[in-house]
Phi, psi and omega in degrees: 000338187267320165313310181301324172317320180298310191297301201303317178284322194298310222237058158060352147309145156302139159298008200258313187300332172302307157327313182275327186254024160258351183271337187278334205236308181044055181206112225253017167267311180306307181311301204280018193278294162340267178339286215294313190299320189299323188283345159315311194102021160320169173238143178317359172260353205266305205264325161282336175287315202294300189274010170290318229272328199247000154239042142310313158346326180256016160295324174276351172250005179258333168303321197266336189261326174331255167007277192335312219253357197306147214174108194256017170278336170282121183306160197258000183299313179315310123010324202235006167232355174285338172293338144348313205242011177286090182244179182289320166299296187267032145269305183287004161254355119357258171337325166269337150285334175317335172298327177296317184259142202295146181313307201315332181266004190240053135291307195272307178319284176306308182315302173315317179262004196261320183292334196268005189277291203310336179274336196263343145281343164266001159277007172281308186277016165259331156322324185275324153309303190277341180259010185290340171266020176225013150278134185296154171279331190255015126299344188271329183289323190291335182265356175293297188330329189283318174325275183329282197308006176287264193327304209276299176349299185290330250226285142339307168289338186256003202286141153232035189199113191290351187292347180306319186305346180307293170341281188297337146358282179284320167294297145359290167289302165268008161322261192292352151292279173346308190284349173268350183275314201208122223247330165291318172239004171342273182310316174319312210261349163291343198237358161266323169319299205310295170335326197233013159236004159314285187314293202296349192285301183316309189262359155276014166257006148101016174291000000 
């Protein structure tokens, strides 16, 4: 997120805008998807598809995480604004800690760790705004790296069951098939294939 501030300021965003667009979107692929297309000269129907399209993801975890956090002492509108706050860090440590903690408590658990990634990403990206100019630039190119490895890292460290490495395997391998077969949908259709014979192996082992 502090990187991304630095980018939003090199290509003439406002702090207001920066500002906004972690507190409104808090999905940090989508942003830059968002920035880039506008600094292309997308037009906003453009720009929305693009970036429904690259935070669809977080529909099969927010689907996955409902169940988890479900409380019928909690109003269900609240539900619908917690989803908000459903990202990749905090569904997967959600997802490692949750056996521990009583169900009654873990609406108030996620809520508590989901505000606190979120506040803390957007002050990183008005940080990341305001200090872009006094960062060397190609510290500012080594950290957009740490994000993936973040992810793949965090993704790793949580596996607890090895038929999952099938999955990542199968990603790994048609990844870069797919993308010399087709360079535009290449990657998509590798990581729902993966996914979705990930899924069927999983529910013929009752996992």
């Amino acid at each position: 997120m502090f990187t991304f501030g630095a980018f939003l300021k090199s290509s003439d965003f406002s702090m207001l805008e920066s500002f906004l667009s972690t507190f409104f979107a808090f999905a940090l692929p989508g942003q830059f998807v968002m920035a880039d297309m506008l600094i292309a000269g997308g037009n906003l129907i453009n720009v929305f598809f693009a970036v429904l399209l690259t935070n669809l993801r977080l529909l099969p975890m927010t689907i996955n995480m409902m169940p988890i956090l479900e409380n019928k002492k909690i109003k269900r509108w609240k539900y619908y604004l917690i989803c908000h706050l459903i990202a990749v860090t905090a569904w997967i440590n959600m997802l490692t800690v949750y056996k521990n903690i009583n169900k009654e408590k873990r609406f108030q658990y996620f809520f508590g760790l989901g505000c606190c990634l979120w506040i803390t990403s957007i002050i990183c990206t008005v940080l990341g705004f305001v200090c872009s100019n006094f960062v060397n630039e190609k510290i500012l190119i080594g950290l957009v790296f740490f994000n993936p490895m973040y992810f793949l890292v965090m993704t790793l460290s949580n596996i607890t069951n090895k038929k999952l490495v099938i999955t990542i395997i199968l990603s790994i391998i048609l990844g870069p098939l797919l993308y010399n077969f087709n360079p535009n949908w290449g990657i998509l259709f590798a990581g729902f294939l993966s996914g979705t014979i990930g899924f069927l192996l999983f529910r013929k082992s009752n996992l």
